[in-house]
C-alpha atoms as one frame of an Amber mdcrd trajectory, in Angstrom:
protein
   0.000   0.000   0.000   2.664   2.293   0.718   4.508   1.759  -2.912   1.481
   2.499  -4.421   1.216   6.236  -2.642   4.812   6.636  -3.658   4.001   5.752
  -7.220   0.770   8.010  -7.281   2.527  10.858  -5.284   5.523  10.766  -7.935
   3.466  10.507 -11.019   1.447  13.665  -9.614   4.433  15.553  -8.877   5.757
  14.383 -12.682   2.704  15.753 -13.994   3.161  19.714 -12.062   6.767  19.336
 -13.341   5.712  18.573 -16.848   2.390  21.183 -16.634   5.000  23.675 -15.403
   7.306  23.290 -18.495   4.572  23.801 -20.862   6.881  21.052 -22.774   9.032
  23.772 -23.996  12.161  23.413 -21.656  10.596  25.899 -18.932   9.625  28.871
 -21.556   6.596  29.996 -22.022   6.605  30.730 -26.322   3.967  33.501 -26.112
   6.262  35.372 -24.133   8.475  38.267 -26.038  11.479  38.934 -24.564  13.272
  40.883 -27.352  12.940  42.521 -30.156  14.764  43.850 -33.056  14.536  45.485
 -36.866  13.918  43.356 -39.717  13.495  45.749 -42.447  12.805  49.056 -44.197
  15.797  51.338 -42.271  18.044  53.749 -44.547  15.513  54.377 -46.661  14.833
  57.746 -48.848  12.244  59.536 -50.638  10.716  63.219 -51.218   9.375  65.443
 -48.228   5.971  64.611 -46.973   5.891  61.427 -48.938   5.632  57.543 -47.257
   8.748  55.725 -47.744   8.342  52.901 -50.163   8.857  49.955 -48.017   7.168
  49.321 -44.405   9.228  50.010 -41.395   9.754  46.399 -40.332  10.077  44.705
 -36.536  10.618  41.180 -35.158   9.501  40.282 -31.911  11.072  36.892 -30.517
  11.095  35.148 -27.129  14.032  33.705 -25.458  14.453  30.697 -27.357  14.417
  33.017 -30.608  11.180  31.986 -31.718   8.791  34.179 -33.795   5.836  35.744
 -31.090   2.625  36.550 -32.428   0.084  38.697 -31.497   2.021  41.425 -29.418
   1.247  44.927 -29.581   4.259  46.930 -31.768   3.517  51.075 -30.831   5.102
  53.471 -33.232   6.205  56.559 -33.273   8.006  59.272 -35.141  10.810  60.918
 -33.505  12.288  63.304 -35.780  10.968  65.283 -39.100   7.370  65.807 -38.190
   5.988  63.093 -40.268   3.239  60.848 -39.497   3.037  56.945 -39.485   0.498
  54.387 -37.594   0.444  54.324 -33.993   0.406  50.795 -33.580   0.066  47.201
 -35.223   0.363  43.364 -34.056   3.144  40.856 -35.112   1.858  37.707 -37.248
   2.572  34.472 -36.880   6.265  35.491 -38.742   6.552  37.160 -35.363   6.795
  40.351 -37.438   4.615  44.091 -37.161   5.156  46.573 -39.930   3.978  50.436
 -40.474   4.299  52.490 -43.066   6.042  55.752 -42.294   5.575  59.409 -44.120
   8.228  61.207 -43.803   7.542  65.180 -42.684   8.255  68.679 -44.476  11.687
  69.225 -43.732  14.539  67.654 -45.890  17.257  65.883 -44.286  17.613  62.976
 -41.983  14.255  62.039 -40.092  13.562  58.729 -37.489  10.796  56.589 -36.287
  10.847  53.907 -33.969   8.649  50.693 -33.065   8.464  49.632 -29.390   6.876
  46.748 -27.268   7.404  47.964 -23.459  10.677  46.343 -21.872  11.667  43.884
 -24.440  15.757  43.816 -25.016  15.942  45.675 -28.281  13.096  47.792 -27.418
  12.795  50.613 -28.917  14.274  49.763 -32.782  14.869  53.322 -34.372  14.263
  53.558 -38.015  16.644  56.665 -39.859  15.512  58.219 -43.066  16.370  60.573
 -45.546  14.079  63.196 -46.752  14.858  64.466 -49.957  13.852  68.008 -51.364
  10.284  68.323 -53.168  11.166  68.501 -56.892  10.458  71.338 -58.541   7.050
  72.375 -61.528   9.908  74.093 -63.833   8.277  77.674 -63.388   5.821  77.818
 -65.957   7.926  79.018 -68.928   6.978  83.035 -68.852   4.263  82.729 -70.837
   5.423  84.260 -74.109   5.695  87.437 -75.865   3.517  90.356 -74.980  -0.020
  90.389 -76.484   0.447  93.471 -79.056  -1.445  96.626 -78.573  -3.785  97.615
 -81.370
């Protein structure tokens, strides 16, 4: 009789050990713990236009697997421009946004964050490049002569 508590009290206790581990080695895979940029820095295009690719993040946890589903909030943090204030990784583990750059030319940034993850925030640098010019119309010809 006593064995048999032993046995039942051990294969209880293995099954907490083995609920605890979520059979991932003791890491819980919907849990970000870093994050970092995937694509769309250095990028360049006119004044108070969207740059042509998406501003890119991954968001991992500490096994380096893709997370889904977390919350990526973005903002701009130099240049005046706009872009969207927040979207949600995929199963890729990646969130993208697409930033416009503001009025001013010359070098402009946006960043993605998700709270205290290691990598967090991932800053994004841009150039914005001068508005090209109409040409000035042409002068419009020769006086209209008088009669």
């Amino acid at each position: 009789m006593q064995a048999s508590r032993r046995a039942a009290a051990c294969l209880a206790a293995l099954g907490v050990m083995t609920a605890a581990c979520n059979g991932s080695g003791g890491v819980d895979p919907n849990t970000p713990t870093q994050m970092a940029l995937s694509a769309g820095d250095q990028q360049a295009a006119p004044v108070n236009t969207a740059l042509p690719n998406p501003l890119v993040v991954i968001v991992k946890n500490a096994s380096g697997n893709p997370v889904p589903n977390v919350t990526v909030h973005w903002a701009v943090v130099t240049g005046g421009g706009s872009i969207d204030p927040t979207s949600t990784t995929g199963q890729d583990g990646t969130a993208s946004a697409t930033f416009t750059l503001g009025p001013t030319s010359g070098a402009q940034t946006a960043q993605g964050a998700v709270g205290s993850l290691t990598g967090s925030p991932v800053v994004f640098s841009a150039a914005a490049q001068p508005a090209a010019g109409g040409g000035g119309g042409g002068g419009g010809g020769p006086p209209n002569p008088t009669p």
